[in-house]
GUNURO-554808 format. One line per 4 residues: number of its first residue (from 1); their letters; for each residue x, y, z of N, C-alpha, C. Coordinates in steps of 0.02 Angstrom, whole numbers, plus 50000, padded with zeros to 5 digits. Each point is the difference from the previous one (the first is absolute). Layout:
! residues N
NUM> a> X Y Z X Y Z X Y Z | ... .
END
This chain:
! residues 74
1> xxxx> 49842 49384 50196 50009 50058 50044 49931 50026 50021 | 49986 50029 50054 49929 50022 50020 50009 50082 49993 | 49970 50025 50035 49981 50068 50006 50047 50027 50035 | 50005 50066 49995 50047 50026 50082 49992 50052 49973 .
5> xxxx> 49984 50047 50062 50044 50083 49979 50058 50028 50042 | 50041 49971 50030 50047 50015 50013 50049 49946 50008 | 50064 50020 49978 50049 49958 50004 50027 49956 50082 | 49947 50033 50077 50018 49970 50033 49956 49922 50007 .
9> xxxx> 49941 50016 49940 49965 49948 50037 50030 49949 49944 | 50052 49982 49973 50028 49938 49971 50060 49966 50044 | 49991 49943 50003 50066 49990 50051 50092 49974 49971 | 50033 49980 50010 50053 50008 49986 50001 49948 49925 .
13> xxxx> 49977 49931 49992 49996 49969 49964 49955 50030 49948 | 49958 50021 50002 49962 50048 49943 50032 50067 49980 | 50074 50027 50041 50012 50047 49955 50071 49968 49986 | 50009 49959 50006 50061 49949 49958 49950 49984 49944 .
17> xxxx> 49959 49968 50003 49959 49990 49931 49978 50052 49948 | 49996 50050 50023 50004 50053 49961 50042 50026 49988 | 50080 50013 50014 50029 50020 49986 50040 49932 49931 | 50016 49951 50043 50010 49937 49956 49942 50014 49922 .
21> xxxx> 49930 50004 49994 49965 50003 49945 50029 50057 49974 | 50017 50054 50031 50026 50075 49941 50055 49969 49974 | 50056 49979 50026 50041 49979 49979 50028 49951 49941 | 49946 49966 49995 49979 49960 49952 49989 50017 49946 .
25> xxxx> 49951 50073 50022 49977 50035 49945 50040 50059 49967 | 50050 49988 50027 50027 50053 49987 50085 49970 49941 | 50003 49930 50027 50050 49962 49951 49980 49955 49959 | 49896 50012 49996 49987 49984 49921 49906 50019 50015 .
29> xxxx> 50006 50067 49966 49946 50027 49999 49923 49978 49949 | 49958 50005 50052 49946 49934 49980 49937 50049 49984 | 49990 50023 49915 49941 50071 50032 49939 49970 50021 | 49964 49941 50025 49933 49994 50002 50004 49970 50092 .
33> xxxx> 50048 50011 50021 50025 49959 50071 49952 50052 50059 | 49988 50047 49984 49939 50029 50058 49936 50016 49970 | 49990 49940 49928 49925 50029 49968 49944 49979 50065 | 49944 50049 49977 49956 49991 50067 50019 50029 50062 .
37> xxxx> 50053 49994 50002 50012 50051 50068 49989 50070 49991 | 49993 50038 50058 49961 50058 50010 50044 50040 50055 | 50051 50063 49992 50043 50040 50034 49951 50059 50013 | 49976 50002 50068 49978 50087 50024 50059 50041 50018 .
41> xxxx> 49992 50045 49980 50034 50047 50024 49989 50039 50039 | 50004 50018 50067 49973 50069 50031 50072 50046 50013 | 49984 50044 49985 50046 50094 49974 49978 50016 50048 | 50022 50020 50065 49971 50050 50064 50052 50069 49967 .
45> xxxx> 50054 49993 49978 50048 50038 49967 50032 49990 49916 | 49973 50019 49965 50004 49981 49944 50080 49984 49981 | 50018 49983 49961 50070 49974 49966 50006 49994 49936 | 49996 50032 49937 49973 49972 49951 50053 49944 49974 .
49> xxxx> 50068 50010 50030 50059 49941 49964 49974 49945 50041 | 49994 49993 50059 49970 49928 50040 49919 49979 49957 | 49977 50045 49992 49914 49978 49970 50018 49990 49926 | 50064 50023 49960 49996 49962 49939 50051 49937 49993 .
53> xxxx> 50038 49996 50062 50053 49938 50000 49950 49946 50027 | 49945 50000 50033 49953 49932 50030 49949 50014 49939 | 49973 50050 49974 49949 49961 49953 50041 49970 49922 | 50051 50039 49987 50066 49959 49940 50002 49913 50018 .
57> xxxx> 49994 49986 50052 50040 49947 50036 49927 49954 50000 | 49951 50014 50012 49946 49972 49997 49983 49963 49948 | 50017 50063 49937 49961 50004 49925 50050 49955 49989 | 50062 50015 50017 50046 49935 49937 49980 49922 50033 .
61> xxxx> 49969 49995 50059 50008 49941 50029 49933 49976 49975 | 49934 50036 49980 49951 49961 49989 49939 50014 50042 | 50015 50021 50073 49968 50052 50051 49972 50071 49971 | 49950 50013 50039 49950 50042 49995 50036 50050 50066 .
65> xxxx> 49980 50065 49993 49993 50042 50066 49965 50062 49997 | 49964 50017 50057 49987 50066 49999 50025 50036 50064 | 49992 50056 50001 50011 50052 50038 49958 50041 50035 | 50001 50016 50082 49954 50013 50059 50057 50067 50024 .
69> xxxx> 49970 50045 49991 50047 50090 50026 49928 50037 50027 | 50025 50048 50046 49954 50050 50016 49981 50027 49967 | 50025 50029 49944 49953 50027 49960 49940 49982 49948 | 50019 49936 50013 49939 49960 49961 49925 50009 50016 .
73> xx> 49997 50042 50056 49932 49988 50055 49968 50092 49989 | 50047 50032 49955 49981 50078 49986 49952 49999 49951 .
END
């Protein structure tokens, strides 16, 4: 998978592939399957149930993430 920050710039076969890989992962969960990978987060509106359901989801997978909010810059 490469880079992207938005879901338009993947095209139809890359979000079949991603959805196909959750799926996978989800009917036999693999914790080291996003080690090395790296989830940013940017919060323009904070959420704290969305910011602890993607970094939960990270940690059990083996993935790293941090978090980018406005108030970080005070």
């Amino acid at each position: 998978m490469r880079f992207f920050n938005d879901l338009a710039d993947l095209n139809a076969a890359d979000i079949r592939d991603l959805v196909a890989f959750a799926g996978r992962l989800d009917e036999n969960p693999q914790p080291r399957a996003l080690e090395g990978k790296v989830l940013a987060l940017l919060f323009l509106n904070p959420s704290l149930r969305t910011l602890a359901s993607f970094q939960s989801a990270m940690t059990r997978l083996g993935g790293g993430v941090f978090v980018i909010s406005p108030e970080m810059s005070i």
